[in-house]
C-alpha positions, 0 to 999 in steps of 0.5 A: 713577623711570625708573633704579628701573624700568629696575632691575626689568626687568633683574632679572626677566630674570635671573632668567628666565635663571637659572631656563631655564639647566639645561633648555638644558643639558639639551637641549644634552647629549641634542643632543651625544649623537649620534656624527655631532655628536661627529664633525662639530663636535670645537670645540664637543664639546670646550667641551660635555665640559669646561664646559657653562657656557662653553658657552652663554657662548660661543655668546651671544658669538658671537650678540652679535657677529654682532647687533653687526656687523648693528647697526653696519652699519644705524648707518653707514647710519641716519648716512649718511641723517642726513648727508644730511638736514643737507646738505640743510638747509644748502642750503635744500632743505627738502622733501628733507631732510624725506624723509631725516630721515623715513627715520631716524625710520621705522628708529629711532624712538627718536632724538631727533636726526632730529624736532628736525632735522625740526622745524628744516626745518618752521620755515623752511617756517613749519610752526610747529605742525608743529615744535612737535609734533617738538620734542616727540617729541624732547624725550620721547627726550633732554630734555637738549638745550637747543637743541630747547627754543630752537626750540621757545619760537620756535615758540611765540613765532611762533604768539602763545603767549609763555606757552609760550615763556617757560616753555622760556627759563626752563627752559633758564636753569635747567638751562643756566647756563653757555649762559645765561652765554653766550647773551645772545639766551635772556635777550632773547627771555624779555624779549621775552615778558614785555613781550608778557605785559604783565609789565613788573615782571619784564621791568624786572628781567630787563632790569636782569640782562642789563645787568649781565652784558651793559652794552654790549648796545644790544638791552637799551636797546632793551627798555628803551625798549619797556617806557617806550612800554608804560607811556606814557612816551615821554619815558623811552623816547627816553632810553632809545634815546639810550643805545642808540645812545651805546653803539652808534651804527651801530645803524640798528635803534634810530635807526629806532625812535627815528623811529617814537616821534618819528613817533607824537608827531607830532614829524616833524622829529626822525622825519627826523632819525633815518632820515636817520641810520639810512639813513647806516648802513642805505642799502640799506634800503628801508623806511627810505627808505619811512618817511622819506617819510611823515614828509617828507610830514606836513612838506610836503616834497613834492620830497624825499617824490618823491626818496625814493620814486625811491631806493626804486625804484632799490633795489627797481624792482617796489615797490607802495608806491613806485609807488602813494604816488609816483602820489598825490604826482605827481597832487597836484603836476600831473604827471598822465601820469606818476601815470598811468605808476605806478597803471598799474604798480599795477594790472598787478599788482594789477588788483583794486586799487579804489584805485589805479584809482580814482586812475586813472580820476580822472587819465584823466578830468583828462588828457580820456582820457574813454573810459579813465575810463568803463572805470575807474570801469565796473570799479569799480562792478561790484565795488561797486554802490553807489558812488554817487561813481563813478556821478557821475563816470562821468556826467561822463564820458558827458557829455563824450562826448556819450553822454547817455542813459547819463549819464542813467541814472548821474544817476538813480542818484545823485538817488535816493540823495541823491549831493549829500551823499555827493560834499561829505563823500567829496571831502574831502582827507586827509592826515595819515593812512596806509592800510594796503595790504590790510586797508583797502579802503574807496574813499574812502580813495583819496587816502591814503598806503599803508603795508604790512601786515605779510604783504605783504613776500613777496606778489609775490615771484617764485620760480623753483625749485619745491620748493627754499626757501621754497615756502611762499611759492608761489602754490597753488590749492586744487585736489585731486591728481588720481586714480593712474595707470599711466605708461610708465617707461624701464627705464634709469631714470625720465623726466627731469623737473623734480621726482621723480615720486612713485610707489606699489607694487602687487603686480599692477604688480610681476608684470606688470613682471618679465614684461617684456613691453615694454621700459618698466616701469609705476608707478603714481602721481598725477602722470601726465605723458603725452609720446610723445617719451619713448618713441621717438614716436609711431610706436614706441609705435603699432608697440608697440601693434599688437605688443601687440594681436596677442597677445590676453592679457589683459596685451597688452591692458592695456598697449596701453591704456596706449598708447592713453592717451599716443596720445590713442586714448581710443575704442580704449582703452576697448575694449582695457581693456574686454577686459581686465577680461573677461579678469581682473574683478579688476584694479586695474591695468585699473581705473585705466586704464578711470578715466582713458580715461574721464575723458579719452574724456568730455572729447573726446566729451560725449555728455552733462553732465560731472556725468552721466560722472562719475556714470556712473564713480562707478558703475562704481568702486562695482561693482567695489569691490562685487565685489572690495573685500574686501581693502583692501590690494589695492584701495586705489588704487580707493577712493582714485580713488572719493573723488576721484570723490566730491570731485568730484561735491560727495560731501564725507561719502562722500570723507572716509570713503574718504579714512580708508579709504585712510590707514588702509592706506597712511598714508604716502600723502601725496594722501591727506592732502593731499585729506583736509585740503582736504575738511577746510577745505571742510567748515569743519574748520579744525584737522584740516584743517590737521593734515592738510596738514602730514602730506602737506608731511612727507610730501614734498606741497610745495604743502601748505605753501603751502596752510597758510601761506595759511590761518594768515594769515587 
């Protein structure tokens, strides 16, 4: 269909062509009847007297090679970007590659190569959806590329849809035999969704295939025993898993497994057996050891449980699991102090852990630090009222502190909610039962081993780099950016700072520039980073401004406005870019400049509330945008500060509304988005939200990344 079409076009334009061909003739021989031409140009008369068909040929050659070399010339360019991009990839930096591949796709669109590249970097930043939607665009250009197929069937595997995922394996098996032959991990990741599926017939079969072509291949023996587990039989599994380490015995993976089937069935002293083997072969793995101690534990083994935990935290010393079960074990065997020592480690890092001071408070209270316990227990009861255990303990504690009417008040509580039964079944040991560290917080569950969910592997983690790596893992408040700005820029180049400061044109900015009035330039931007000490001091920037002053022009006293901003001046500012806007009522630049002195003046000097000086702002940004809002393009930066202004006040509707304007004349205004999407969550709308924050992350807003992994794990 598509070659037929392609066909009909070229067609229609030659026949077009034949049709035009004798009025250029035409019009070439009344152009070559002029003597001066004849004179001037004898090449071209010559073509012209002899062949006029060679004529034309000749000119649309020439044409052809002067597009060509254009086209060359922006080829190696569009590839040296592209370059680019990958090395950026290959060194982790994710956000910058995206940047690159960006400018690919804006010069050539039609490629597939940039969107898959882009949607790889996506998926280390765990922008899932985000690279399902460039795997797409790239396969609609080339859907001869099996690679995208695999990144995206990932995609969809990370986000639960293995009904998708399964489709792309099969197509690429289909249409790529020969990877297929080659490439065991597309057979094993179609099995893989077939067992999600609950396909198990078919997943048998396919796993039947794999060992067929592939008969050493642990990773089958593996799914085997997985689809044994799935069909409750457990028995048949552990064969399975026998096999696989037959085949390949340093397979810790497969002993680990085996531990867990052996672990469920309440076979502890095999579930040993098998870690202690898997940690032969992995002894670096921390999980391993982990796991080992809760079997260890079911068995009694308390001094190898305590051993296991000190190995966990040789290898890993910031372990919340190790210090926390290490704490329980400690206390349970009566070393108190040192239980003391790990919950207090817990809650250093964790000071919201109810368990773990709970534990605390209970330890404090055994050791006579009455004092530490009532703390404990006053922080637990305040985060639940109710906790009735904790009003009796306290009391105890009161008591021996001889503080008798605040134990009194504690005994009330307890007599009118019958605490005598609650204190006999809350008491209780347990035992023989894990609780996950995150998704178990009930308080009764104090004296329990903790495991990990899975989403607490990267929660502490430290990152030092800002926008290199993974920075979805950073930790990022879910606050607005702010409004734009003027900043002082060193003409030999920009401000020397951690990550680029993003900035945006103006056309005012650019006229006011190339006066070079001062000797730095002006940007506009929302990262506004005010340091005298890049401009000389205070002192030069002062001697600027008294320079500027004198001058009485309506640019003097804009930029000695801006002066006034980094002098902290926010009074003589005002006045300064008062007179300018009297000077010129449609300046953008001085409005932005009134915004922020005033922001900052009402922060120095509150005359009234805080709400009332925004409002006040808000007043005066709807009358200038009155006055000269008919051009959006000119006046977007305003409406842009007036939605932040509207954000702020709690003015969800008016700010989306400005927001739509703003994107829809500058939409690769990357706050915007990033503003939008967090109005979006706000006002319950998870999915544009969403949508949102992935456009200001591709758009080089990093912290959206952060934001977005935080809202799909909920």
């Amino acid at each position: 269909m598509i070659r037929q079409l392609e066909r009909r076009e070229l067609l229609a334009y030659s026949e077009f062509g034949f049709c035009q061909k004798y009025k250029v003739m035409n019009n070439l021989r009344l152009f070559f009847n002029h003597d001066v031409i004849r004179q001037s140009c004898p090449f071209f008369y010559w073509l012209y007297s002899n062949n006029i068909e060679r004529f034309v040929r000749f000119c649309f050659v020439l044409t052809c090679f002067f597009c060509g070399a254009y086209h060359l010339k922006s080829q190696v360019n569009t590839d040296m970007v592209m370059e680019m991009g990958k090395g950026a990839l290959y060194y982790d930096d994710y956000v910058l590659s995206i940047g690159y591949f960006n400018q690919v796709i804006d010069a050539k669109p039609y490629l597939s190569e940039p969107y898959y590249y882009r949607g790889l970097a996506k998926f280390y930043l765990e922008d899932f959806e985000g690279t399902i939607e460039d795997c797409s665009q790239s396969i609609e250009r080339n859907p001869f590329i099996m690679p995208v197929y695999q990144l995206r069937a990932l995609c969809y595997i990370k986000r639960q849809d293995f009904a998708k995922a399964a489709v792309d394996y099969d197509y690429i098996l289909q249409n790529d035999p020969v990877t297929g032959e080659r490439d065991v991990s597309l057979w094993y990741n179609r099995v893989l969704c077939r067992i999600e599926l609950k396909d198990t017939e078919r997943a048998w079969l396919e796993l039947d295939t794999i060992l067929m072509k592939w008969p050493r291949y642990a990773k089958a023996f593996d799914l085997k025993a997985q689809v044994c587990l799935e069909k409750k039989d457990t028995l048949e599994a552990v064969n399975w898993l026998k096999r696989s380490v037959d085949v390949q015995p340093q397979n810790s993976e497969a002993w680990a497994f085996m531990a867990s089937t052996y672990y469920n069935a309440e076979q502890y002293q095999f579930a040993d057996s098998c870690l202690t083997q898997a940690i032969t072969y992995s002894p670096k793995n921390v999980g391993y050891y982990l796991n080992r101690a809760v079997a260890r534990y079911q068995l009694g083994k308390l001094g190898a449980v305590l051993s296991d935990y000190d190995e966990v935290l040789n290898l890993d010393p910031d372990n919340f699991l190790a210090h926390y079960n290490r704490g329980l074990l400690r206390a349970q065997v009566g070393d108190n102090n040192r239980a003391i020592v790990d919950f207090n480690f817990v809650l250093n890092l964790e000071p919201d852990n109810m368990l773990a001071r709970l534990n605390r408070a209970q330890l404090r209270q055994k050791t006579g630090d009455f004092r530490g316990a009532v703390a404990d227990y006053t922080v637990i009861i305040k985060s639940y009222p109710d906790f009735l255990y904790g009003y009796y303990q306290r009391s105890v504690c009161y008591r021996r502190l001889g503080m008798n009417k605040a134990a009194a008040s504690d005994e009330n509580k307890i007599y009118i909610n019958q605490l005598d039964r609650f204190v006999s079944a809350s008491s209780r040991r347990r035992r023989t039962k894990a609780v996950r560290k995150r998704s178990n917080h009930e308080l009764e569950s104090y004296q329990q081993l903790v495991v990990a969910d899975e989403t607490d592997s990267l929660t502490h983690s430290l990152y030092t780099r800002m926008s290199r790596g993974l920075v979805q893992n950073n930790v990022v408040e879910k606050e607005s950016q702010p409004m734009l700005g003027l900043i002082f820029v060193q003409t030999k180049g920009r401000l020397n700072t951690e990550e680029p400061i993003p900035t945006y044109f103006l056309t005012e900015i650019e006229q006011i520039n190339q006066k070079k009035i001062t000797p730095f330039r002006i940007e506009m931007s929302t990262a506004v980073k005010r340091t005298v000490g890049d401009f000389g001091g205070r002192e030069s920037l002062e001697e600027l401004r008294k320079s500027l002053v004198q001058m009485q022009t309506f640019e003097s006293w804009l930029l000695s406005a801006i002066c006034d901003l980094y002098l902290a001046h926010y009074t003589n500012g005002l006045d300064a870019v008062n007179k300018a806007l009297v000077l010129n009522s449609h300046s953008v630049m001085a409005m932005l400049v009134y915004s922020e002195l005033w922001v900052k003046y009402a922060t120095v000097h509150p005359t009234q509330n805080e709400r009332d000086s925004w409002a006040l702002l808000l007043k005066q940004l709807n009358a200038f945008l009155q006055k000269n809002g008919s051009s959006e393009n000119q006046v977007w930066p305003i409406i842009y500060n007036r939605a932040c202004v509207e954000t702020h006040l709690g003015m969800n509707k008016e700010a989306q509304n400005d927001y739509n304007r703003v994107l829809s004349c500058q939409p690769r205004f990357a706050e915007a988005w990033y503003n939008r999407g967090l109005l979006h969550l706000q006002m319950n709308e998870k999915k544009q939200g969403l949508s949102d924050l992935r456009k200001a992350g591709e758009l080089g807003l990093y912290a959206a990344y952060s934001i977005l992994k935080q809202e799909s794990a909920q």
